[in-house]
C-alpha positions in Angstrom: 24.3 3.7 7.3 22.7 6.9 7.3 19.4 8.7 5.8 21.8 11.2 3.3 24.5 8.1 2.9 21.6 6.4 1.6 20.3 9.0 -0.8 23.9 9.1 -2.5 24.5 5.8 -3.1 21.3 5.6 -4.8 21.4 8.8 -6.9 22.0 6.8 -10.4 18.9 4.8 -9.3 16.9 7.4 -9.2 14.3 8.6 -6.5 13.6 6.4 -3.6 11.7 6.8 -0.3 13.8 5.9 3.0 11.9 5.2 6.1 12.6 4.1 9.9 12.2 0.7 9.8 13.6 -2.4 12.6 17.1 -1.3 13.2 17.2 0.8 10.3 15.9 1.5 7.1 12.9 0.4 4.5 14.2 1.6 0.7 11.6 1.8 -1.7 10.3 3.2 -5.3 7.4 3.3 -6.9 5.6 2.4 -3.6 7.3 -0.6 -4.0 9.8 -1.7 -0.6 12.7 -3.7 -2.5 16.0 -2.8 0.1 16.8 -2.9 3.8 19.3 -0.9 5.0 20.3 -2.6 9.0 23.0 -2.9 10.9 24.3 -5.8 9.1 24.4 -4.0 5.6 22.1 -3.2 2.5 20.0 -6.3 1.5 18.3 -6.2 -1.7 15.2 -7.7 -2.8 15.8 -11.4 -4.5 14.0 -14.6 -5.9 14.5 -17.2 -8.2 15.8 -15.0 -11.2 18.4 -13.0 -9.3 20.1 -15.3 -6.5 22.1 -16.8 -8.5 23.7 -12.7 -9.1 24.2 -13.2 -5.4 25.9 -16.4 -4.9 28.0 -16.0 -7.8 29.8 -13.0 -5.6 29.3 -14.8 -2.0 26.8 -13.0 -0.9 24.7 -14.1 1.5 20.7 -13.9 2.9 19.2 -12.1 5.2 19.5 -14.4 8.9 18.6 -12.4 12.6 19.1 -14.7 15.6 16.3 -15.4 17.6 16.3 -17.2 21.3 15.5 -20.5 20.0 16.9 -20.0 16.0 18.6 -18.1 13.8 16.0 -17.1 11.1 16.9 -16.7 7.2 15.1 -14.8 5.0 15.5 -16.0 1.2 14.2 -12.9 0.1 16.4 -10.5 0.6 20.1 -11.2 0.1 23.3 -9.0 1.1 24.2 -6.2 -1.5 28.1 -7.5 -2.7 30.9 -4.9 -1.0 32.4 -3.6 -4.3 28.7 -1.9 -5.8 29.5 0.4 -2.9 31.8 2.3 -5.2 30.3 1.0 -8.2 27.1 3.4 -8.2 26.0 2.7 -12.1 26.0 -1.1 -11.5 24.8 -0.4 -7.8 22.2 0.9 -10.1 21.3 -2.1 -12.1 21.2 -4.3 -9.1 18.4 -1.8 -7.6 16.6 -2.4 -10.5 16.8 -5.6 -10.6 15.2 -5.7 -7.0 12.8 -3.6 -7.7 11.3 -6.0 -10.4 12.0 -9.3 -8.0 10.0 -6.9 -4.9 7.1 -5.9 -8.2 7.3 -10.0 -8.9 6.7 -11.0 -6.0 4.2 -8.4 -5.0 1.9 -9.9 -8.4 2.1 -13.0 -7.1 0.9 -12.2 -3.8 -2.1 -10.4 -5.5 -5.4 -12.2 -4.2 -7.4 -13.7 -7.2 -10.9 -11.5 -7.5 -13.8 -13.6 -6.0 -16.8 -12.5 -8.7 -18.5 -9.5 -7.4 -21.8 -10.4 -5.5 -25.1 -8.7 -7.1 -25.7 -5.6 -5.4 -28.7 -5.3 -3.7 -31.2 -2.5 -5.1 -32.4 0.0 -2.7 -36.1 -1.8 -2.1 -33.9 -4.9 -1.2 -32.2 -3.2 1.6 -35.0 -1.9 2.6 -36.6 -5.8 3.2 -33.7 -7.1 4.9 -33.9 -3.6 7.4 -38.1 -4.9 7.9 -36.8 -8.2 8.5 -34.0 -7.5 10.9 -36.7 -5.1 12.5 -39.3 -7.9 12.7 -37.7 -10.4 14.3 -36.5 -7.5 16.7 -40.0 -7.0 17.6 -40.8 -10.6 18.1 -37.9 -11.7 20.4 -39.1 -8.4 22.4 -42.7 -10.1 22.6 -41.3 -13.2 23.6 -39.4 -12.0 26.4 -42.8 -9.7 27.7 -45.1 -13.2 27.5 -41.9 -15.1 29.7 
C-alpha cells in the first residue's frame, strides 16, 4: 500500500497523518496512532470492546515471526477485505480504532504523584551554600592528607 492509496481509502474518515514506520506505515488522527499499514495489510487498533467486530468476520491479529517465535500483538487486528470497497463503513471501523487507540492511551496515563513544595528562592540559595560547604571541606581534607 501506498502513501496516496492510503489517503483515499480514508477520505470519509477524515484527515489523518501517514508516516514511514517498520515496513510501512503509522496512520493516525488527532495525534492519536490507531492503524498500521505493512506488508501484511491494514491493522486497526483493537481491545476488549471491538475484537469481537473482528472475529465475527475472521479476522485475525497482528503476529511477525521472530527467530525463536512468532509474536502476536492483541492490539491491533487485520482490517476485514470487503471495507476496502466499503469506504463509509471503512469509516466507522477507523473510528472505532481511534477511540480503542484514545482508550487505551487513558489508561496508560501515569497517575500524578502530588506536586513537591517548591523551594523559595532563599531555599535554593541554602542548599547552593551547602553543596558549596562541604566542597570546601573535602578540599581541606585532601590538603591536610
Amino acid at each position: 500500500m501506498d502513501r496516496e492509496f492510503l489517503v483515499d481509502l480514508f477520505a470519509d474518515f477524515g484527515p489523518v497523518t501517514i508516516r514511514r514506520m517498520f515496513s510501512g506505515y503509522g496512520i493516525s488522527a488527532d495525534g492519536t496512532n490507531f492503524a498500521l499499514a505493512l506488508r501484511a495489510g491494514l491493522f486497526f487498533r483493537a481491545d476488549e470492546a471491538t475484537i469481537p467486530d473482528y472475529e465475527a468476520e475472521g479476522s485475525r491479529p497482528f503476529q511477525y515471526q521472530t527467530r525463536a517465535k512468532t509474536v502476536t500483538v492483541n492490539s491491533y487486528w487485520q482490517l476485514p477485505a470487503r471495507l476496502f470497497d466499503d469506504s463509509e463503513e471503512l469509516a466507522r471501523w477507523a473510528r472505532a480504532a481511534l477511540a480503542a487507540a484514545q482508550r487505551a492511551k487513558m489508561k496508560k496515563r501515569p497517575r500524578t504523584k502530588e506536586a513537591e513544595p517548591k523551594k523559595s528562592p532563599a531555599m535554593k540559595r541554602k542548599s547552593v551554600k551547602k553543596v558549596a560547604r562541604r566542597a570546601g571541606k573535602a578540599k581541606r581534607a585532601r590538603r591536610s592528607r
